[in-house]
Structures are given as C-alpha cells and as structure tokens.
C-alpha positions as CSV (number, residue, x, y, z in Angstrom):
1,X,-111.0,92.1,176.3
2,X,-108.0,89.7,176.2
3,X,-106.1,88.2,173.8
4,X,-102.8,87.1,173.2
5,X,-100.7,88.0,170.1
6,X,-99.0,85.7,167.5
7,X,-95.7,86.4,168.8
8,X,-97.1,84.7,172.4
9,X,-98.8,82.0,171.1
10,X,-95.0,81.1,169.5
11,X,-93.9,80.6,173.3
12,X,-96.3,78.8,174.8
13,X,-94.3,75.9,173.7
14,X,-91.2,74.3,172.6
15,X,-90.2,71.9,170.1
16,X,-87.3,70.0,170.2
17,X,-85.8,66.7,169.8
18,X,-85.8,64.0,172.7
19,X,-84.1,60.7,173.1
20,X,-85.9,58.3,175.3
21,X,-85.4,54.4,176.8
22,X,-87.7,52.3,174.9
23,X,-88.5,48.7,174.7
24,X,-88.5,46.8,171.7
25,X,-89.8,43.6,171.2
26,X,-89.0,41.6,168.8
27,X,-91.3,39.5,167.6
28,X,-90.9,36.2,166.3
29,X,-94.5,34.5,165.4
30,X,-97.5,35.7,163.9
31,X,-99.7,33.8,166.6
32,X,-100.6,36.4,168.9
33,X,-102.3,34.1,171.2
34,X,-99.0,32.0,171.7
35,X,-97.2,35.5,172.1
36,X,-99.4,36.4,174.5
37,X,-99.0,33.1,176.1
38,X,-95.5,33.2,176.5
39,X,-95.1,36.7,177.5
40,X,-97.6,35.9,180.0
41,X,-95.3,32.8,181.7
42,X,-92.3,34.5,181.1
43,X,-93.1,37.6,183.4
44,X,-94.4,35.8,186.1
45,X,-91.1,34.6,187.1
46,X,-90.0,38.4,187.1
47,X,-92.8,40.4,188.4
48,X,-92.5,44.4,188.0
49,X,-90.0,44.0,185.2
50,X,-91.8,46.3,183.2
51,X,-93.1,49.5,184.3
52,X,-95.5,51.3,181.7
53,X,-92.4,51.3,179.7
54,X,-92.9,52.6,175.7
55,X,-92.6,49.5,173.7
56,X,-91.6,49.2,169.9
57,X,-92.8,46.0,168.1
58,X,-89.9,44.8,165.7
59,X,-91.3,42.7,162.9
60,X,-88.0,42.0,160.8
61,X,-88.3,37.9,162.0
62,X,-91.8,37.8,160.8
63,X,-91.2,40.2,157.7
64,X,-91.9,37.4,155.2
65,X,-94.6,35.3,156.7
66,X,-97.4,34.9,155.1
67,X,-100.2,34.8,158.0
68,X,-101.5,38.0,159.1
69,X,-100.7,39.5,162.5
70,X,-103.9,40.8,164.9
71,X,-102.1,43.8,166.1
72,X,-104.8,44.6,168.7
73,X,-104.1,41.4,170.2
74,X,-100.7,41.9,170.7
75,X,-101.4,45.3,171.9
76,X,-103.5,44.2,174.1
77,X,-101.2,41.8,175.7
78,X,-98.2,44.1,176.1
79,X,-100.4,46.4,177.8
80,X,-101.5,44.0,180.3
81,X,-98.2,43.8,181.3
82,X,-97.5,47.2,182.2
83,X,-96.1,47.9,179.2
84,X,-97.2,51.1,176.2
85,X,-97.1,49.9,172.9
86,X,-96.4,52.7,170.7
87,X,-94.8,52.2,167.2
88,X,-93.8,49.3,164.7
89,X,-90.3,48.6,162.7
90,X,-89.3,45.9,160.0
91,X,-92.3,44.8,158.5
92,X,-94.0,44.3,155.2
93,X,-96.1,47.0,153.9
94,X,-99.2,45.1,154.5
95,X,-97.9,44.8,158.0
96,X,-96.9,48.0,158.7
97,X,-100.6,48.7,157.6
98,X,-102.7,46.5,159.2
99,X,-100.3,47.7,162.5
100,X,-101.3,51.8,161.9
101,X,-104.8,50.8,161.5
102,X,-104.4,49.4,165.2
103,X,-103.4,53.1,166.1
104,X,-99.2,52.1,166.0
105,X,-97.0,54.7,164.2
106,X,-94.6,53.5,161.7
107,X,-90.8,53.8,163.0
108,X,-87.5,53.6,161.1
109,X,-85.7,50.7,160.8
110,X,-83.0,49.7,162.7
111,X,-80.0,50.7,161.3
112,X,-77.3,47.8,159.9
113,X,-74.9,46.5,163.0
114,X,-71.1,48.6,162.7
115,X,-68.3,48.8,164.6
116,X,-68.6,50.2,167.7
117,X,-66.5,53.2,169.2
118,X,-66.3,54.2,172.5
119,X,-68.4,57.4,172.8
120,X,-71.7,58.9,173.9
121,X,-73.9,56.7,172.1
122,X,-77.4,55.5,171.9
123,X,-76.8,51.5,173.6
124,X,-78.4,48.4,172.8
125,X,-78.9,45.6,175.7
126,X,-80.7,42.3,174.7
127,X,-82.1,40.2,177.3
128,X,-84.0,36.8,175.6
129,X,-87.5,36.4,177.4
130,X,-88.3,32.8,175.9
131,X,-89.7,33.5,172.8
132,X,-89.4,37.3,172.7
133,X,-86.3,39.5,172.4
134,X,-85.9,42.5,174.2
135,X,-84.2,45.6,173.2
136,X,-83.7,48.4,175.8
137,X,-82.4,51.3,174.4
138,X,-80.5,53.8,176.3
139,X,-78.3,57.2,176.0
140,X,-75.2,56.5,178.3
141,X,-72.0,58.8,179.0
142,X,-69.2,57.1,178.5
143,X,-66.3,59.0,180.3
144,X,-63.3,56.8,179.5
145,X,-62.3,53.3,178.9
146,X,-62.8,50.3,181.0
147,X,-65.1,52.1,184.0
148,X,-67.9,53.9,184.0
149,X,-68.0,55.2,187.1
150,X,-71.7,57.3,188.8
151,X,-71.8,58.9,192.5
152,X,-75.1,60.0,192.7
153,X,-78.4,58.2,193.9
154,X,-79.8,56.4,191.0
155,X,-83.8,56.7,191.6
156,X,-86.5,54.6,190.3
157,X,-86.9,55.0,186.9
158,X,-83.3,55.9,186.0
159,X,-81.1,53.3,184.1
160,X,-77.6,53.2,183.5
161,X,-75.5,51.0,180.8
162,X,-72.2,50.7,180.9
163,X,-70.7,49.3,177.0
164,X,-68.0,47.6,177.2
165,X,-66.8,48.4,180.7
166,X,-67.5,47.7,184.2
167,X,-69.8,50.2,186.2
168,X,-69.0,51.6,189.6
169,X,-72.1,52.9,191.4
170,X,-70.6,55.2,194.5
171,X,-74.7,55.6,195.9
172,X,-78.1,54.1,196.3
173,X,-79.7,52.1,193.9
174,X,-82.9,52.6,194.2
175,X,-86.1,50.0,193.6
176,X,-87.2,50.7,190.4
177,X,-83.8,51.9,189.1
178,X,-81.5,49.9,186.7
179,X,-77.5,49.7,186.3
180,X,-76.7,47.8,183.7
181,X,-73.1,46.5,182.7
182,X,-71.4,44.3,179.9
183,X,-68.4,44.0,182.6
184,X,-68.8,43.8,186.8
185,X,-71.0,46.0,188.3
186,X,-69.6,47.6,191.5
187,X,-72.5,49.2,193.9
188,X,-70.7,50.8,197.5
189,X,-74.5,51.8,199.0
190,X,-77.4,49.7,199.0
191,X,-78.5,48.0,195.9
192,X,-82.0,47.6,195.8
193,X,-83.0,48.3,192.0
194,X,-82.0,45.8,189.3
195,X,-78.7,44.8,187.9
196,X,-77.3,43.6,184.7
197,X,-73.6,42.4,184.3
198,X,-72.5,40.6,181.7
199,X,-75.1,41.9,179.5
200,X,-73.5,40.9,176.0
201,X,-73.2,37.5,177.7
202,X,-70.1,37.8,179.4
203,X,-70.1,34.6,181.9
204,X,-67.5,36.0,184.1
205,X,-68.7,39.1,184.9
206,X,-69.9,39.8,188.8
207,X,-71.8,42.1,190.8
208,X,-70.9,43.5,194.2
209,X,-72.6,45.3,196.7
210,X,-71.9,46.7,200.3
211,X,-75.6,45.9,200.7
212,X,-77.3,43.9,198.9
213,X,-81.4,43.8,198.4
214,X,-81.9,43.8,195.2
215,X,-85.4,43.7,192.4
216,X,-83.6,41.6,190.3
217,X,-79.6,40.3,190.0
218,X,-78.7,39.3,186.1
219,X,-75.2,37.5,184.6
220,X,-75.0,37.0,181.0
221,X,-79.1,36.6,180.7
222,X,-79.5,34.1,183.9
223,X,-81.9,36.1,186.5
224,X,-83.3,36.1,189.6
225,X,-85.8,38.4,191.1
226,X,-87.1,38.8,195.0
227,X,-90.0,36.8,194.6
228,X,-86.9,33.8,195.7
229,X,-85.8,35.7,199.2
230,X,-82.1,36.0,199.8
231,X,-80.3,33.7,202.2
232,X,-80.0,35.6,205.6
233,X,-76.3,35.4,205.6
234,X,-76.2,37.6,202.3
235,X,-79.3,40.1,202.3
236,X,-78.9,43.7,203.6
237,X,-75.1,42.2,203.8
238,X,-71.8,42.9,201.5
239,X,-72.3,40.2,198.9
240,X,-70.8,39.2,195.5
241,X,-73.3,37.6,192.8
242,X,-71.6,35.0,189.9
243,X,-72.1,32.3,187.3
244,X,-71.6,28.9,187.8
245,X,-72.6,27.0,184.7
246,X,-76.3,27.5,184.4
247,X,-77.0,29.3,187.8
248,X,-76.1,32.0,189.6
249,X,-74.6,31.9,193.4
250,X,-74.9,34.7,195.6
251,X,-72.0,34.7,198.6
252,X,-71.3,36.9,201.2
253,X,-68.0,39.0,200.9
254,X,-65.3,38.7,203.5
C-alpha cells in the first residue's frame, strides 16, 4: 500500500516570499458607474494596456466619504479590462469591509513618501488615466548612477524601470514588454513593446530606437499607441520620439 511520510509531505512544496508587478488604482469617487465609465473611455485610446495584470484598489482619496462604494461593481469593471483585482489599501473600516465581503484581501498601507537612495528598490511609476491614478510597482537593479543599462531580449511580459536615470536597452523589445525611464530611453534593436521616458514628468526626456515599431511611445504622461500608424518615413526606421508642448513628435534619426 502506499503512502508517503510526514517528512515528504514537508517537500512537496515551498514557501517563501515573492515580490511581484502590481497595479494599483487609485481611486478617486465612490460612483462606480462613473469609474467604470471613465476607465472604459480612457482605455480605448490605448488598447492592450493592460494584460490580466493584479490590480490593488487604493482608497486613501475616498477614505472619508460618506457614500458607500459597490465593490463588485468596480471589480467587475477592472476585470473587463483585462485586469485581476485582488486586494484593497487606505480605506475606512467600513470600507475595507464591505471590499472583503466582495472577496478583496486587505493590504497594508502605503508607506509615508522618504527620500530616495539609489539602490535595489521596490519603484513607483504614476501614469494619470483621467480620473484614475495608476501605480505600477516594480523591483529594478539599479547598477550605478545615471544609466541603467540591459543587453538581453526583454520578452513580453517583462518590465524594466529605470529611477532616476536613463535606460539603455542593447536587444529586442518585445510586444508585450515594457522599459520604463524617468530619463531617455535608448533601445539599439527593435522596439516593439512599450516605452516610458520621462516617467516622473520629465519634459525633456527622449526615446531612441534603431528600429522603431512600437505598442505604445510615452513622455512625461503624453501617449500614443499603434492604433495611430507611424509615418512611413519613421516605422521599422531609426527614429527619436520628443515633447513639444502638449504633443509628442516622432522624427527619423540621421
């Protein structure tokens, strides 16, 4: 007959800790259906911006109001949007109720802003989608000052954020990949995922590539995805992507 001893039942698994991207959004009405209205226009213009990414719902604006919050609405919405709502922050204790009772696990808050120091840390980006805030977190290496610098293939799914420093991408960028930068981003191979310079609202910053076909291009919060095609003269082509005032040019490089 067989059976298996205590000893292996302890290794049929491991428990450890695990730091993983997340989305958070921050919410800033207790009208679900206007929430869901506005998420709904504001990813249109950006489709496959989300992709079944986790998503923590940040109630620290809303803390105080009085009107109650239908959770499985708001659930319900992020989810149609390829998105998997999994935990709450910042709320009341009514709130933070009524959002377990929905089946959404109670995280800790964030913690108060500090000054930064260059090292391995866990990195914040905010990108403003009208009316809703999003937080990516991610867990970057930082290997010196001023450049962050990658020469391997970055594959869909993988995301890279460069604090405080430009970002120098040696291979392909894959579709469905991120590079994200608070400086320039620099891609020498194909750049076909999406990229974020500027992404503490630095107008200055730039992003270059040897080959540019990219999901999405991003300066300081101002966007544009492929659903507007590329000019002929700059897609597939070495091409440099900037702010000027309010929009972005894309120009081939010399």
């Amino acid at each position: 007959m067989a059976f298996t001893t205590a000893a292996q039942a302890r290794t049929s698994f491991d428990l450890k800790s695990a730091s993983l991207p997340v989305v958070a959004v921050v919410l800033k009405t207790t009208d679900a259906a206007q929430f869901a209205a506005d998420l709904a226009e504001r990813v249109a213009d950006a489709p496959g911006f989300f992709d079944n990414d986790p998503v923590l719902i940040d109630l620290a604006p809303v803390r105080e109001a009085e009107a109650s919050i239908d959770f499985a609405a708001i659930v319900a919405a992020l989810r149609r949007h390829s998105t998997l709502p999994v935990a709450v922050r910042g709320g009341s204790p009514a709130q933070m109720e009524a959002a377990r009772a929905a089946g959404l696990a109670a995280a800790p808050d964030a913690p108060p802003a500090r000054a930064e120091v260059p090292a391995p840390a866990q990195e914040v980006v905010r990108e403003v989608i009208r009316e809703v805030e999003v937080e990516v977190v991610r867990e970057v290496p930082m290997p010196g000052p001023g450049t962050v610098v990658v020469d391997k293939p970055l594959r869909s799914g993988q995301q890279v954020y460069a604090r405080g420093a430009d970002l120098v991408v040696m291979a392909v960028v894959s579709f469905g990949a991120e590079v994200i930068a608070d400086g320039n981003i620099h891609v020498y191979a194909p750049l076909r995922g999406r990229a974020i310079a500027g992404a503490r609202g630095n107008t200055e910053a730039r992003i270059f590539s040897t080959c540019l076909e990219p999901q999405l291009v991003s300066i300081a919060g101002i966007y544009r995805t492929t659903e507007t095609e590329l000019p002929a003269d700059v897609r597939g082509k070495p091409a440099q992507v900037r702010l000027d005032g309010e929009k972005l040019l894309i120009e081939p490089l010399a």
